[in-house]
Each structure stands twice: as C-alpha cells, then as structure tokens.
N, C-alpha and C positions, 0 to 999 in steps of 0.2 A: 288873479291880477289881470284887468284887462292889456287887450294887446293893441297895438297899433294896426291898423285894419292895413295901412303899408308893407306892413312887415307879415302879415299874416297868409295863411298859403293859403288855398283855395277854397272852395268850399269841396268835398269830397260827393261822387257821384249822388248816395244816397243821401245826402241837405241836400243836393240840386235836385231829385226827384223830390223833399217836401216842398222846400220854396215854388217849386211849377204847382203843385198843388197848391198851395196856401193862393197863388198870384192868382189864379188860375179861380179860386172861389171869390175873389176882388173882384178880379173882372166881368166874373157874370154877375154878380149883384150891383155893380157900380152906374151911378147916375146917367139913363139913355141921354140924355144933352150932351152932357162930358163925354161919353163913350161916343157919339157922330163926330162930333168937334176934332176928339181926338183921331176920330179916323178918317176922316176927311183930312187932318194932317199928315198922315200916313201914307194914302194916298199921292199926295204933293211929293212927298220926300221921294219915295220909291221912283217916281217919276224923273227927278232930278238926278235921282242914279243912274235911270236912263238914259236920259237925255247927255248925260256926262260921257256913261258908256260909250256913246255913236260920235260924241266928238273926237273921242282916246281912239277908236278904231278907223273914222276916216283917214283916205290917204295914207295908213302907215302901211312902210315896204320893211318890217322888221319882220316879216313870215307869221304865218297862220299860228301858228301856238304863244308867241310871245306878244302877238300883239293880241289873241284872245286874253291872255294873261293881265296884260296892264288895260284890259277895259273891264275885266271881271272887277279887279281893284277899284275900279273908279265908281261902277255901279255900286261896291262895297257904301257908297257916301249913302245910300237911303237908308239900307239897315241901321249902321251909327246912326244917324240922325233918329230913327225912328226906337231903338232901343235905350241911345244917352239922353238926348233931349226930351223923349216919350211922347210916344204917341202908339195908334192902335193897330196894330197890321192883324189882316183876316187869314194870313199863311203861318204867322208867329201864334195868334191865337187858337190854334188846331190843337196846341197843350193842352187846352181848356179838356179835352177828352179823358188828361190825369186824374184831374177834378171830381168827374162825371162819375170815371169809370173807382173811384172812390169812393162813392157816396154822399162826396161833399156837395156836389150840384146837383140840379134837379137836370132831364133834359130838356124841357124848354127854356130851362134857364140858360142850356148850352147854346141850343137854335138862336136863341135870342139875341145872342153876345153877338154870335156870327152873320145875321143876317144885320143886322144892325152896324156890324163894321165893313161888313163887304156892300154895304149901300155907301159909306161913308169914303171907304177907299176908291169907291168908285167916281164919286161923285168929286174925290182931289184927283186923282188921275185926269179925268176930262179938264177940269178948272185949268190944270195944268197944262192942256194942251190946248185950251182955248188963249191962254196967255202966249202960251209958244208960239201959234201961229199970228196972234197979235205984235209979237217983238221981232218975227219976221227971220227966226233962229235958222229956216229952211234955206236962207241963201247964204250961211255963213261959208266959208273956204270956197267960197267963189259960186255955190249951190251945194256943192259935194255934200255938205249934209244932209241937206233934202235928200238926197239921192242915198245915202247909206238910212236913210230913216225908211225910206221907201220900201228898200230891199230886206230889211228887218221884217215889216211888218208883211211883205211879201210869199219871205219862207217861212215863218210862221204859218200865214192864213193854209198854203198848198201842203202844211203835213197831213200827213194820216190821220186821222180818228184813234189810233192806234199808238203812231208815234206819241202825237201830241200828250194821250193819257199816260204814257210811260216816261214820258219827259217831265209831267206834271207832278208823278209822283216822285220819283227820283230829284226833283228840284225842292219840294218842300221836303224831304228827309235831312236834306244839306241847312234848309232855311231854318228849321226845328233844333237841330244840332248847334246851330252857331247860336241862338235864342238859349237853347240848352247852358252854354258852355260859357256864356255872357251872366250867365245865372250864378254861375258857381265865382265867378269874378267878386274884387271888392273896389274895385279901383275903376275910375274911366279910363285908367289904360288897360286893366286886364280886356276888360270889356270890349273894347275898340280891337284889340289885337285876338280875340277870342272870334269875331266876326269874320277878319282878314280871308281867312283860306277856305271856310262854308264857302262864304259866299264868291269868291274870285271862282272857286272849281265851277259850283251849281254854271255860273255865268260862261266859262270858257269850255263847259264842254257842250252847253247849245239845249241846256232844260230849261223847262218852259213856269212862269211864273204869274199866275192868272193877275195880279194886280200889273206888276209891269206888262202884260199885256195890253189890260184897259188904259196904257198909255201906246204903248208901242201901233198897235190896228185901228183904233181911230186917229192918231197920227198919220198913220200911211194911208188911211181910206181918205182921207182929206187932201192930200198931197199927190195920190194915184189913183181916184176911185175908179180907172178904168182895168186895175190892175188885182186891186183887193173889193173884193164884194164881201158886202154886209153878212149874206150867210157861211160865210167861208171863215167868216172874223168871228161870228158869233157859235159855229159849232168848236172853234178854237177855246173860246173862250168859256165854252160849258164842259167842254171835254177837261181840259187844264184844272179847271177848278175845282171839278171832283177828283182826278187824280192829285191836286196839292192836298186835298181832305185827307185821303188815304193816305198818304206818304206820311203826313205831319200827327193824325191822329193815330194810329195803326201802325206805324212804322218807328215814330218816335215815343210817342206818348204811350201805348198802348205796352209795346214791348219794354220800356222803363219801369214800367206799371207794375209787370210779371216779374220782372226782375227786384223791384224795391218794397213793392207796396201791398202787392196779393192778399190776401186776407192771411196770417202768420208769418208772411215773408219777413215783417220788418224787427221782427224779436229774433230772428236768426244771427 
C-alpha cells in the first residue's frame, strides 16, 4: 500500500547515502547550459543570505552569540532557496565525490560538474553585488551597513592561510550535512527545517564559505578598497575553497561512502 509521503518518516541514513549517489550521477551528466544557469542562480541566492545576514547583525545590542544566531538563521534563506526552489551550489555539489568514489562517475565528469558551477556561482555572487551597489543597499540604517559589510569582508581577508583553510573545511562539513539531511526529507518542510541548524552553526561560529565569500570580499573591496586588497581576498578565496573541497568531499561524502557504500558494505 502506498503511503502518504506526509505521513511517511524519513528516509533512513543508508537511502540518503544512495539518493546522494543516484543525484550526484544527474548532476554530472546533466545539460552544461542548465547546469551555468542553475549555478549562476546559486550564486544570487547564497548572496542574498548574505546580504540578509549583515542586515540581522547591524546595530544589534542582544550580545555576541544571540545575535550571531539570528543572522546564521537568516543567511539560512540562500541554502532553502538554492535546495527548495533548486539550483546549483559548488559546496553542496562536493557529494558528487559519493558518485565518483562509486564508480558511478567518471572524474572528469566530477571536475566538470564543479568547475562549471563554481564559474556559475561565481559569476551570480558578483551580478549580485553589482546590483547591490546599484540599489545603493550600503547606506541603508543611516550607512551602518556599508560599515558592517566592510568589516565582514575585512576579517575575512586578514585570517591566516591557516585559519581560513580550517574554517573552510569545517564550514562545508556543516553545508554537506544539512544537503545530506535535506535528502532524507520528503516534505518542503522537512527539508527547510533540516537546513535550519547546519547552516545557522557553520554561520555563527565564524567558518568560511568560498561562494559567500565571492560576495562578501568584492563587496568590501568596493566599498574599502583601501582596507581589503585584491591579494588578500584572493589567497582567502583559494584557500577556502580547497578546504570547502576537503570538508564536503572527504569529510562527508567520503566517510558516508565507508560507511554505506564500500565495495560489500551494502549487503551487510
């Protein structure tokens, strides 16, 4: 008898490790136009969570943990958008490694998927910030945005090489996770509420997220370029994004891998 997908419970760990496979071999064979398009939507989205983030965090005097809190939640709005409405994020797509490390993909077909969506994320991150400083968002609460945008993109650019890769990876284990756990959902409410707390933590404990960065540093390099320089944004931005690789492929996908999927594991 079928069941009402309402009423129905989860998916259980092992279907969420095949569905990450099965999506996961979609995605790298799927149409590069479709796959830009959607990642260039991705981009925007992620952006908008940001851009939400720095509004939920100006000016607020509720202290440092509560108010990291309710701007983690607000950045929460790019994942939903980019997991419900769909579209293509290059830190969610690091599963694709389940795929791979399957035998269901080739690896160029893996490189492919990703260089192809981190060109796309990148290219709605900027769009996005070329509209923002078009709509003039930098003097909203009197400037004070400009000013907390500034200083985002400021302690970013001055971490370590070190920090940043460690913040990169630990940022995409949380992004993978809530991707993960979105997976085993059947409902756009599981799903929505499946995101909530990945991504609120990754956001309020100060890890680093290479797509929201390609918002967040050309933002600030535009509005302080005396304060952020280009190579300080760009070793940020190379650093991060191999440590989102490693957290999301390696950390998630890899160790689900060993656990569900290993060559006999799955008749266990």
């Amino acid at each position: 008898m079928h069941q009402d997908p309402l009423f129905s419970d989860a998916y259980q760990p092992r279907e969420i490790a095949h569905r990450v496979t099965q999506m996961g071999v979609t995605k790298a064979r799927a149409n590069p136009l479709s796959l830009l398009i959607l990642a260039v939507l991705a981009g925007a989205f992620i952006s908008l969570g940001a851009l939400f983030f720095a509004v939920v965090v100006t000016g607020s005097e509720l202290g440092f943990g509560v108010t990291r809190l309710l701007g983690g939640l607000a950045f929460c709005l790019g994942l939903v958008l980019v997991v419900i409405a769909g579209a293509e994020l290059f830190t969610g797509n690091n599963l694709l490694a389940m795929a791979w490390a399957s035998g269901e993909i080739r690896g160029r077909e893996l490189l492919r998927n990703w260089w192809l969506v981190y060109l796309g994320n990148v290219i709605g991150c900027l769009g996005t910030v070329i509209l923002a400083i078009g709509a003039d968002l930098a003097s909203l609460g009197g400037g004070d945005l400009g000013e907390t945008l500034s200083r985002i993109a400021l302690v970013k650019a001055e971490l370590s090489p070190l920090a940043a890769f460690a913040r990169g990876i630990l940022c995409n284990v949380l992004v993978c996770l809530a991707v993960w756990l979105a997976m085993g959902g059947h409902t756009v409410t599981d799903k929505f509420l499946s995101i909530l707390l990945p991504v609120s933590a990754f956001v309020a404990l100060g890890f680093e997220h290479s797509v929201a960065n390609w918002f967040f540093l050309p933002m600030g390099f535009w509005l302080a370029p005396d304060a952020v320089s280009l190579s300080s944004a760009a070793i940020n931005l190379a650093v991060v994004t191999v440590g989102n690789i490693l957290g999301g492929s390696l950390l998630v996908a890899g160790v689900y891998w060993l656990a569900y999927l290993r060559h006999g594991c799955d008749s266990e």
